[in-house]
C-alpha positions as CSV (number, residue, x, y, z in Angstrom):
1,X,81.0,110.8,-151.6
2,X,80.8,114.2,-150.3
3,X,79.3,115.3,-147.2
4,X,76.5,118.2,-147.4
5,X,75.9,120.5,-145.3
6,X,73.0,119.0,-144.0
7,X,75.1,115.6,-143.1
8,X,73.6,113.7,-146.7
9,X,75.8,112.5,-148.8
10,X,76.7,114.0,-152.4
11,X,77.6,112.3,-155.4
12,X,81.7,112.9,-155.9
13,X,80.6,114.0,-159.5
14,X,80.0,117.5,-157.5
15,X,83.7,117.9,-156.7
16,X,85.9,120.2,-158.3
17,X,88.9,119.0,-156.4
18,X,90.0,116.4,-154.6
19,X,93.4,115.9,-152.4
20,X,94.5,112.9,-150.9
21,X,97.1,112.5,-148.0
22,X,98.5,109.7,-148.2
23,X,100.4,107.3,-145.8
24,X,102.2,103.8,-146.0
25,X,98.7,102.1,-144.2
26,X,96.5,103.4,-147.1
27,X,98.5,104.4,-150.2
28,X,97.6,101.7,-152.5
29,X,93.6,102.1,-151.6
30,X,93.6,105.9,-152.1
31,X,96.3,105.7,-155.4
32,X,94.7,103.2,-157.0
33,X,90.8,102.6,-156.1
34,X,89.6,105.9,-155.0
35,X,91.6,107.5,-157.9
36,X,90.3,105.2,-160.4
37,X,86.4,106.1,-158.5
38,X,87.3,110.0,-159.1
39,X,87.9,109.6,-162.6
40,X,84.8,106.7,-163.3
41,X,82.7,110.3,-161.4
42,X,84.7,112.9,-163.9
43,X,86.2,115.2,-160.9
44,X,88.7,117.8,-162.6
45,X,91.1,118.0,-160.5
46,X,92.8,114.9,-158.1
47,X,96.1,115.8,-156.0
48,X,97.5,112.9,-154.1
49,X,100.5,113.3,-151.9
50,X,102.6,111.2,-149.5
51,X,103.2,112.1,-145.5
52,X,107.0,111.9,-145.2
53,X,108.7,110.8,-147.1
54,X,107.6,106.9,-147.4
55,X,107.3,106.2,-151.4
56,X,105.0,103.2,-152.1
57,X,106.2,100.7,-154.8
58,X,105.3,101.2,-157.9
């Protein structure tokens, strides 16, 4: 979800981009679940990329 100005909440259907930072802690979640939740709410645009240069596994 998105926060609104007025501290609500916002469907992540109103995005028109999203980027992740990554780190080793919380790769898999934000790779894998959150990605999958952008793309189940249609957001155009998802950029994920990894602090350092830690790789997860694929």
């Amino acid at each position: 979800m998105l926060r609104a100005e007025s501290s609500q909440f916002v469907a992540a259907s109103g995005a028109e981009l999203i980027v992740e930072i990554t780190s080793k802690t919380n790769a898999n979640h934000d790779r894998i679940k959150k990605a999958a939740g952008y793309a189940r709410a249609q957001v155009p645009l998802y950029c994920s990329s990894t602090m350092g240069s830690w790789r997860p596994e694929p």
